[in-house]
C-alpha positions in Angstrom: 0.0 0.0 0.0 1.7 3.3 -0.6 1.2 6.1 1.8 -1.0 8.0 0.1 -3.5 4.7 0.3 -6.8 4.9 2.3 -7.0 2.1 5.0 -10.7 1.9 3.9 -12.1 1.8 0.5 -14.6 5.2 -0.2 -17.4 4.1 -1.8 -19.5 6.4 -3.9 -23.0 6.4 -4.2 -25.6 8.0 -6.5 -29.2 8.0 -5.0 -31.3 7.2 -8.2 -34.1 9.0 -7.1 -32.6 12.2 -7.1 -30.4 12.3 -9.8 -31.6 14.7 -12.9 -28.5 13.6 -15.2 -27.1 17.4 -14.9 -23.9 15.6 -16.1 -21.2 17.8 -13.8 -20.6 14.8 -12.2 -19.1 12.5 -14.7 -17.9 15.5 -16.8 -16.0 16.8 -14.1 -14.9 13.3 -12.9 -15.2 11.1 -15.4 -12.4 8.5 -13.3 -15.3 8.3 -10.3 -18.4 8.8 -12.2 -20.1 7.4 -15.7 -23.2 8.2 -17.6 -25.8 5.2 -17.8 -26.8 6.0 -21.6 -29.7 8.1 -20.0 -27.8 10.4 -18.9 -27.9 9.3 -14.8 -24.5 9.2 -13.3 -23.3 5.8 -12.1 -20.2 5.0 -9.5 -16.8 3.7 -11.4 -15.5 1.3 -8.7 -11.8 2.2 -7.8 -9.1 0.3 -8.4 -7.2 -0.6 -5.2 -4.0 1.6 -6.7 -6.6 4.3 -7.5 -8.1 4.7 -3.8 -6.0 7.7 -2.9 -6.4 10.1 -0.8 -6.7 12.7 -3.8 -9.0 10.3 -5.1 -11.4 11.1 -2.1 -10.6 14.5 -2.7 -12.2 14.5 -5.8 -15.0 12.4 -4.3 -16.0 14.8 -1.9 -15.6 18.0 -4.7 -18.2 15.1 -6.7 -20.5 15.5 -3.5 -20.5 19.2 -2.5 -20.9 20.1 -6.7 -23.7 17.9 -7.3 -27.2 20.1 -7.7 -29.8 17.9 -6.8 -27.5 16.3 -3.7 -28.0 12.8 -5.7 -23.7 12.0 -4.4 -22.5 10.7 -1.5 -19.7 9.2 0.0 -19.8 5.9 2.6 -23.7 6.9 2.7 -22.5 10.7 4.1 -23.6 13.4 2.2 -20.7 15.6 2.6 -17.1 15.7 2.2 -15.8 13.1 4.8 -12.4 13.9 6.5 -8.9 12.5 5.9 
């Protein structure tokens, strides 16, 4: 594990119900987030080399940015701390 690795895996979630397909998501973050073909954003699962802690940077800049509050992170709704 090298030291920027997390000791726990940050999982992101998108809350189907609230997601509009806006897009900033996956535009903005398009190593974290995809598009479902409907537009909907959809969690890229991490590679274990990939769970940084700039990685959950990015996470949490996924969270705060989304409009409709459809992102979260370990089922927390804001930027978690590292």
């Amino acid at each position: 594990m090298s030291a920027d690795a997390l000791p726990v895996e940050p999982v992101l979630r998108v809350d189907a119900d609230r997601c509009r397909g806006h897009g900033l998501c996956y535009s903005a973050y398009p190593d974290l987030v995809d598009e479902d073909g409907r537009g909907h954003a959809t969690p890229r699962p991490l590679a274990p080399a990939a769970r940084t802690a700039g990685a959950l940077q990015d996470a949490g800049d996924a969270v705060e940015n989304c409009p409709e509050r459809a992102l979260s992170i370990n089922g927390f709704a804001h930027r978690p701390q590292i």
